[in-house]
ChimeraX commands (.cxc) that place a marker at each C-alpha (Angstrom):
marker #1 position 97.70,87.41,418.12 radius 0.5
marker #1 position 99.63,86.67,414.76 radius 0.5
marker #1 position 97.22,84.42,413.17 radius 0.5
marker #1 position 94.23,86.18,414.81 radius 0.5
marker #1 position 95.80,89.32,412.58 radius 0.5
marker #1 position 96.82,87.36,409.91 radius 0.5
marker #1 position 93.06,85.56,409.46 radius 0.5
marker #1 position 91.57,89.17,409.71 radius 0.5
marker #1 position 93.63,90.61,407.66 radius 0.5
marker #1 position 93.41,87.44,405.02 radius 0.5
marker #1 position 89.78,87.46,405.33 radius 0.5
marker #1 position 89.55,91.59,404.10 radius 0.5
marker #1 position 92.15,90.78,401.81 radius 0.5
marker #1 position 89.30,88.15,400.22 radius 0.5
marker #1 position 85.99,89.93,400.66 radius 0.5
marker #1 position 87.84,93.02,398.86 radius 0.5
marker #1 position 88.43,90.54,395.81 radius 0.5
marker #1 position 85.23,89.22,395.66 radius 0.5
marker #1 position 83.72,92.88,396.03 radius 0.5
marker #1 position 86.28,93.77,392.94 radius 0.5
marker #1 position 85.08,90.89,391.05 radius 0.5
marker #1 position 81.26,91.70,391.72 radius 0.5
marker #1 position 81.74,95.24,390.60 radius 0.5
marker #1 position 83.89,94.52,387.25 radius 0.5
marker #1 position 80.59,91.92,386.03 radius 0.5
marker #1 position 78.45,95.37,385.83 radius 0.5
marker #1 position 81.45,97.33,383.89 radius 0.5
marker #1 position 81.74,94.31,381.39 radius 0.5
marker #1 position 77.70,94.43,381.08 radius 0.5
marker #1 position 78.03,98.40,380.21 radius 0.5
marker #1 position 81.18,97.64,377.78 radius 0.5
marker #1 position 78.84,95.26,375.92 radius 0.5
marker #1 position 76.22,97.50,376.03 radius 0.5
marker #1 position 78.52,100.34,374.70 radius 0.5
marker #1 position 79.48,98.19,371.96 radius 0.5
marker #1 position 76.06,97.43,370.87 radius 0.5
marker #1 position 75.19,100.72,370.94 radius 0.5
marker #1 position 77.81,101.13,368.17 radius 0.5
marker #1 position 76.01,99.01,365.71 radius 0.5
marker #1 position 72.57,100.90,365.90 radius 0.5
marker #1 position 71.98,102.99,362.90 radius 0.5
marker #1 position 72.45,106.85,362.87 radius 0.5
marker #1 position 68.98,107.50,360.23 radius 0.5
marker #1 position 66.11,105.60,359.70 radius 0.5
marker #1 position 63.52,106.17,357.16 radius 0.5
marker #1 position 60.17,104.66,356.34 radius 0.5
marker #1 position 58.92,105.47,352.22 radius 0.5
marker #1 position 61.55,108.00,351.61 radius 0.5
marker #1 position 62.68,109.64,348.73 radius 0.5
marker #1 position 65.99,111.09,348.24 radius 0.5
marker #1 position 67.59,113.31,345.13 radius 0.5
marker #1 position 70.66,113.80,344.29 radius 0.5
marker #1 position 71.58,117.06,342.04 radius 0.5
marker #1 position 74.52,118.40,340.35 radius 0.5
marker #1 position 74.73,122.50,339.41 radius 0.5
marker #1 position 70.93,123.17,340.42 radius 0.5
marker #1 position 69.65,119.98,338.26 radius 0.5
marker #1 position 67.92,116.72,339.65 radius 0.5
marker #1 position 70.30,113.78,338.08 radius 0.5
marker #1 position 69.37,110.73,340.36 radius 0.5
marker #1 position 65.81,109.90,342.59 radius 0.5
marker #1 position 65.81,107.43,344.68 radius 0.5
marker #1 position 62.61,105.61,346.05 radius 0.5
marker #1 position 62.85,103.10,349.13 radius 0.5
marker #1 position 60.33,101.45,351.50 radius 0.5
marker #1 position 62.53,101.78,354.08 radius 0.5
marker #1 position 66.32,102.96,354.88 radius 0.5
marker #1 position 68.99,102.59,357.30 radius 0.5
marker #1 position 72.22,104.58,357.69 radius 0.5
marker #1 position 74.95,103.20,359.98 radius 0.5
marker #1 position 78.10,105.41,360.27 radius 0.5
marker #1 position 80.34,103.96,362.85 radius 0.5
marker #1 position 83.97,103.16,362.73 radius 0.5
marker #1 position 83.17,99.64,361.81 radius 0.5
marker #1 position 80.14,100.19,359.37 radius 0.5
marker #1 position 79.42,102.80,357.73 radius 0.5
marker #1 position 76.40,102.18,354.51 radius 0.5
marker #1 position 73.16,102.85,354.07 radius 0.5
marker #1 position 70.86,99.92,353.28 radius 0.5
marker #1 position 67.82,99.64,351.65 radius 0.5
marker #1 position 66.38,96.35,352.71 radius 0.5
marker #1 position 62.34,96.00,351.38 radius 0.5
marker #1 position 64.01,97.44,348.03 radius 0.5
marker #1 position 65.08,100.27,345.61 radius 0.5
marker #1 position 64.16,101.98,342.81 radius 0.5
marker #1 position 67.05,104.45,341.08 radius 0.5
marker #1 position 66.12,106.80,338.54 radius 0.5
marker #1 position 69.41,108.64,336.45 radius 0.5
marker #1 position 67.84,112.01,334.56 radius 0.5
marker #1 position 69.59,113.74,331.83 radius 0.5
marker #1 position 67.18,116.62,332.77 radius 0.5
marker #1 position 64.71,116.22,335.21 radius 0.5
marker #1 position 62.25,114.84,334.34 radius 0.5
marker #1 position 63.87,113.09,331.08 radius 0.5
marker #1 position 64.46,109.52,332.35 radius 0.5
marker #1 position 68.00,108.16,331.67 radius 0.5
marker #1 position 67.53,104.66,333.36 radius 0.5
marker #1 position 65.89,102.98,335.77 radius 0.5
marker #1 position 66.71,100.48,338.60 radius 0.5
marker #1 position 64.60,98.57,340.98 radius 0.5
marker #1 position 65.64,95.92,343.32 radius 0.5
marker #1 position 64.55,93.89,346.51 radius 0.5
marker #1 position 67.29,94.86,348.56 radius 0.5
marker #1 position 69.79,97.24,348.03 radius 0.5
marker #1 position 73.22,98.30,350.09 radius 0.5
marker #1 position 75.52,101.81,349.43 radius 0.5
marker #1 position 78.93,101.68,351.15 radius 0.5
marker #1 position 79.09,105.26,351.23 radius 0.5
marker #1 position 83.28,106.01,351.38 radius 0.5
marker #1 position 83.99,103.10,348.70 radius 0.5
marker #1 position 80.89,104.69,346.52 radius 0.5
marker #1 position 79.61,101.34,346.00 radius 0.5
marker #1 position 76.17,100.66,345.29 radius 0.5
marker #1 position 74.83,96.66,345.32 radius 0.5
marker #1 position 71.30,95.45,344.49 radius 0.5
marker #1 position 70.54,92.27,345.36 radius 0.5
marker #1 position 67.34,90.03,344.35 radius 0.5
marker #1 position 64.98,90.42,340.74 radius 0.5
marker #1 position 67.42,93.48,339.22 radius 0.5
marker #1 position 65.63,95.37,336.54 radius 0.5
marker #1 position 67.26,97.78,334.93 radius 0.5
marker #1 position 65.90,100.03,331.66 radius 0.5
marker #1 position 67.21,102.53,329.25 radius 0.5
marker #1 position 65.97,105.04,327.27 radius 0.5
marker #1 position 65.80,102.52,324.39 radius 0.5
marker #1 position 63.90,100.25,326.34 radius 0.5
marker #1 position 66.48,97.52,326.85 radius 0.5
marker #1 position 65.82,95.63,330.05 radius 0.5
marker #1 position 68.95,93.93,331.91 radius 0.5
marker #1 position 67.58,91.33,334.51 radius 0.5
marker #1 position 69.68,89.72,336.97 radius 0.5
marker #1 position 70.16,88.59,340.71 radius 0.5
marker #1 position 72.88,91.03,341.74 radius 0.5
marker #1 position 74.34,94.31,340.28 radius 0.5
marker #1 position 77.32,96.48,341.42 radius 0.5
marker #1 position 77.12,100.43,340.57 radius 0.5
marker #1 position 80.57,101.50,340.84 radius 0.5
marker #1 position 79.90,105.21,341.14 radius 0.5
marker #1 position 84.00,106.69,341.06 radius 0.5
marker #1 position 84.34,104.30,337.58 radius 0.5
marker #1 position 80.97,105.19,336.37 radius 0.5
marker #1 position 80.07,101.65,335.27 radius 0.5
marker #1 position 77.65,98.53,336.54 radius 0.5
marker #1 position 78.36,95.19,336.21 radius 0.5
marker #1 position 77.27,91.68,336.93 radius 0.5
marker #1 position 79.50,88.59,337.40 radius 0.5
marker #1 position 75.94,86.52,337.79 radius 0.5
marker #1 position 73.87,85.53,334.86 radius 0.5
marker #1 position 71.93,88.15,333.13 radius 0.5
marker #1 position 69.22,88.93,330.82 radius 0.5
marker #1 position 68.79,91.86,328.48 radius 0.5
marker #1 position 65.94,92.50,326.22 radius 0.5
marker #1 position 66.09,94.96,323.31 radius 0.5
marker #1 position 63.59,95.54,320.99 radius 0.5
marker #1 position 64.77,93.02,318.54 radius 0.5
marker #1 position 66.45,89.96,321.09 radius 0.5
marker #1 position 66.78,88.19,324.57 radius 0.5
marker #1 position 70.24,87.67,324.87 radius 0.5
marker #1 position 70.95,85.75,327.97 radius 0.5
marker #1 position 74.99,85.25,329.69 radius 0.5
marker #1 position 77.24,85.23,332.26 radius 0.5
marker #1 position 78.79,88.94,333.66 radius 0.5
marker #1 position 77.58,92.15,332.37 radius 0.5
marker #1 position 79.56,95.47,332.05 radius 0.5
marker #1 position 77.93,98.87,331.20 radius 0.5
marker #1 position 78.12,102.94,331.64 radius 0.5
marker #1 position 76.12,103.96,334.55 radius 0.5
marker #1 position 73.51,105.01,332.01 radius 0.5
marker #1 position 73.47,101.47,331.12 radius 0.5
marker #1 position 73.56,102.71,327.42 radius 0.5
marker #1 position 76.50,101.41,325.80 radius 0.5
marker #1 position 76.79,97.61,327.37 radius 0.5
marker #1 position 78.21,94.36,326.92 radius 0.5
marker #1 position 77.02,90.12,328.27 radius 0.5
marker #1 position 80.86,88.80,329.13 radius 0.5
marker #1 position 79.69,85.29,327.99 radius 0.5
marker #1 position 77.16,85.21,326.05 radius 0.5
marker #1 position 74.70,81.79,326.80 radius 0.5
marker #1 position 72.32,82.06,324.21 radius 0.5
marker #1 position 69.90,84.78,321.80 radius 0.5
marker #1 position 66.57,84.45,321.29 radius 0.5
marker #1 position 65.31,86.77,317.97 radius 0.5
marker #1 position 62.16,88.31,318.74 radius 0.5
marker #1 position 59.59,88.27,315.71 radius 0.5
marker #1 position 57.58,91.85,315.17 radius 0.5
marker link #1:1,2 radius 0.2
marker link #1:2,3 radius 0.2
marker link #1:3,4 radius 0.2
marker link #1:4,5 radius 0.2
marker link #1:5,6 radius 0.2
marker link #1:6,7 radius 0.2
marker link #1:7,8 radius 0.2
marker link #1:8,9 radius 0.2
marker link #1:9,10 radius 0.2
marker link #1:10,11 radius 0.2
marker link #1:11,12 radius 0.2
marker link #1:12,13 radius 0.2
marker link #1:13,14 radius 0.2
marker link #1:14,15 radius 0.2
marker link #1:15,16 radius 0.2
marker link #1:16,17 radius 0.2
marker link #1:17,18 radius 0.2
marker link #1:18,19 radius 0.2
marker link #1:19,20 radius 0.2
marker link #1:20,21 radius 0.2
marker link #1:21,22 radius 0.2
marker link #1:22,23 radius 0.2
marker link #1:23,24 radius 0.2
marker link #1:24,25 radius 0.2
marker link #1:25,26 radius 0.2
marker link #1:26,27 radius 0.2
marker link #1:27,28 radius 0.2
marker link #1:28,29 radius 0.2
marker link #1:29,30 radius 0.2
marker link #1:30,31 radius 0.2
marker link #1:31,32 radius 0.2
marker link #1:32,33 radius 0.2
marker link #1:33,34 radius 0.2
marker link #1:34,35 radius 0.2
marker link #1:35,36 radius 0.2
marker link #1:36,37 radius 0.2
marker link #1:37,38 radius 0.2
marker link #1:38,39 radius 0.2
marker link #1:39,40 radius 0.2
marker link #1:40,41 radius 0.2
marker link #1:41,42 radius 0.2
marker link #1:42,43 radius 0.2
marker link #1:43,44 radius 0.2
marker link #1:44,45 radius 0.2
marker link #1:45,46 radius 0.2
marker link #1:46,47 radius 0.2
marker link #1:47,48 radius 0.2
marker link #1:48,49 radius 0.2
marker link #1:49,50 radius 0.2
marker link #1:50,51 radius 0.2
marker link #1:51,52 radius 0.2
marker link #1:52,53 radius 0.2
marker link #1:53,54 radius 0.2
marker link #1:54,55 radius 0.2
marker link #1:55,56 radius 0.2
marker link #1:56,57 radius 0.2
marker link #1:57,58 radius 0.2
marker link #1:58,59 radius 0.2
marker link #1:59,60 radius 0.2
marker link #1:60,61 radius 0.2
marker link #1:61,62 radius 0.2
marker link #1:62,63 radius 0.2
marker link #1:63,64 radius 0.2
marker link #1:64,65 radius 0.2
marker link #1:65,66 radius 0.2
marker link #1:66,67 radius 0.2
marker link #1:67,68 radius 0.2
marker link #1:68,69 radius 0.2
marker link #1:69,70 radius 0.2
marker link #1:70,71 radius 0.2
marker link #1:71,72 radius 0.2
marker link #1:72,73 radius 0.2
marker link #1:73,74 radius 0.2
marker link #1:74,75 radius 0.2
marker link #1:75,76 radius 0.2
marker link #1:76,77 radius 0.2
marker link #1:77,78 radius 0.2
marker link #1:78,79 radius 0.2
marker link #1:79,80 radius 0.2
marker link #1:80,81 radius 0.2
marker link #1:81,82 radius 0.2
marker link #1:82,83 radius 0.2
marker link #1:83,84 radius 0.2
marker link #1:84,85 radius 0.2
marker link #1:85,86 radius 0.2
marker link #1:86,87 radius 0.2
marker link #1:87,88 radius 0.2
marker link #1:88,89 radius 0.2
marker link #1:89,90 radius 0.2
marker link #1:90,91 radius 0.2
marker link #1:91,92 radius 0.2
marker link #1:92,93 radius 0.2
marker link #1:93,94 radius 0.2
marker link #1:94,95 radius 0.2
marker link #1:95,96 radius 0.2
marker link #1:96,97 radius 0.2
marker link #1:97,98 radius 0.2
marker link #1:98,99 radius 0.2
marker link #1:99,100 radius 0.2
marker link #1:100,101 radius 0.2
marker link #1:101,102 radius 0.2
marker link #1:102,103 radius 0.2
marker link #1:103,104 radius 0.2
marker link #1:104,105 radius 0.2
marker link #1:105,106 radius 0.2
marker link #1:106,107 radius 0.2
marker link #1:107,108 radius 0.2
marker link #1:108,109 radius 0.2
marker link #1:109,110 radius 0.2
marker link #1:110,111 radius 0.2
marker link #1:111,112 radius 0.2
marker link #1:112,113 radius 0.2
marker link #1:113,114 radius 0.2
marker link #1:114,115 radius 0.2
marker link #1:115,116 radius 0.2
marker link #1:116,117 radius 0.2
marker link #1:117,118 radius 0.2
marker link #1:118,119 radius 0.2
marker link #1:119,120 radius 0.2
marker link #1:120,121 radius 0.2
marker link #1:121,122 radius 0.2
marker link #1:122,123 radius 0.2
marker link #1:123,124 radius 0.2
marker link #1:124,125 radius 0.2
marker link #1:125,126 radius 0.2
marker link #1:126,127 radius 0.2
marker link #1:127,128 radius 0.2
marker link #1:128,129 radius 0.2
marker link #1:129,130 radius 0.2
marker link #1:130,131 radius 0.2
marker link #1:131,132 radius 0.2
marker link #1:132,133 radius 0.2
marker link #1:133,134 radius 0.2
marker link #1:134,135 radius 0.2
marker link #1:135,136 radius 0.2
marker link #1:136,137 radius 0.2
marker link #1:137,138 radius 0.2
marker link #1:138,139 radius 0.2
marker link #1:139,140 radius 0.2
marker link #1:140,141 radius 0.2
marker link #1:141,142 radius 0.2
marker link #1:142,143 radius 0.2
marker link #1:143,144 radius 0.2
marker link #1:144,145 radius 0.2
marker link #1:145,146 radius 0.2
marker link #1:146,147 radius 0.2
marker link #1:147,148 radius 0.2
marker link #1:148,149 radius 0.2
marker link #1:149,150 radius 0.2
marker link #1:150,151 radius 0.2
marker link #1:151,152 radius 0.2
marker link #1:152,153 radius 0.2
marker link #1:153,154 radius 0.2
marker link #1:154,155 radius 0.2
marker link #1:155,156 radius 0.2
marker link #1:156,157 radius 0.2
marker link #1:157,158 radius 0.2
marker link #1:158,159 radius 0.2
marker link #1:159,160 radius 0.2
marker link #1:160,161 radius 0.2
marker link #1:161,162 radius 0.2
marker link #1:162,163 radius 0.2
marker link #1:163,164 radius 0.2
marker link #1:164,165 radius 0.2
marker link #1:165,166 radius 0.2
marker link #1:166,167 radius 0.2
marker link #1:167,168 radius 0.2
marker link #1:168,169 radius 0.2
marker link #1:169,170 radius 0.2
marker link #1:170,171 radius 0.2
marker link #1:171,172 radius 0.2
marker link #1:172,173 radius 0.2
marker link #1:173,174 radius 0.2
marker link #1:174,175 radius 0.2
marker link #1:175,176 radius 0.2
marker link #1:176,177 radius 0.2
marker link #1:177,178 radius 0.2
marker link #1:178,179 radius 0.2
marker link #1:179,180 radius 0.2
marker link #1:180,181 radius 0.2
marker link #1:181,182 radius 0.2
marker link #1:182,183 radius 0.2
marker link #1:183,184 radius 0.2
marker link #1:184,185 radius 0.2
view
């Protein structure tokens, strides 16, 4: 009667096991699932145009193909991946500067703004900066390269290695200068 008892009561023992084991494969499947959910984006946008204004007045537009805004725990940017274009006003609609770029990426709490692939950027005295990559630090007001960069004013080419300017990209500076080309009139 012992082992009789002891066989039932082993064999329970097991199927309740395997039953447990069954039902924690589905939980682990909805865990995953819950964890990809995390990584979808909150917005996305198709042609959009956003604007950004200070005391009333239009000071940035910016022009995108497409957008996505993730704000989870782990990611939170907005990314701008079929490109960018970034127009700084002094009045609206008195251009500043202008940037355009194939991709583009804003980490929205560090206020960090990176465009990747055939940078152009222009002033208001028609200097172009062209590059592969560009940071806009937005808190320190600046943009800078460490890549190699091109600027064109109306007189030279002037071609280096890191670029630092005001996020006008007025008063600027090539780090190490590679080589200047004098343009004739």
């Amino acid at each position: 009667m012992s082992i009789r008892f002891f066989s039932y009561t082993s064999s329970i023992v097991i199927l309740g096991i395997a039953m447990l084991l069954v039902s924690c494969k589905n939980d682990m499947q909805n865990v995953i699932k819950v964890q990809e959910v995390d990584k979808l984006p909150e917005l996305l946008g198709d042609d959009i145009y956003l604007r950004q204004s200070e005391m009333g007045e239009i000071t940035i537009s910016v022009f995108a193909k497409k957008f996505i805004k993730y704000n989870s725990q782990n990611k939170q940017l907005t990314e701008f991946p079929d490109g960018i274009l970034v127009v700084h006003y002094s009045t609206f609609p008195d251009t500043i500067s202008k940037i355009s770029a194939n991709y583009a990426v804003n980490y929205d709490e560090k206020e960090i703004w990176e465009a990747k692939g055939n940078v152009i950027a222009k002033n208001k005295k028609n200097e172009i900066l062209n590059t592969e990559y560009l940071v806009w630090d937005q808190k320190k007001k600046i943009i800078y390269s460490n890549k190699q960069v091109q600027v064109t004013t109306p007189n030279d080419i002037i071609f280096g290695e890191g670029f630092e300017s005001d996020e006008q990209f007025e008063n600027w500076k090539i780090q190490k200068v590679t080589g200047v080309f004098t343009l004739d009139e």
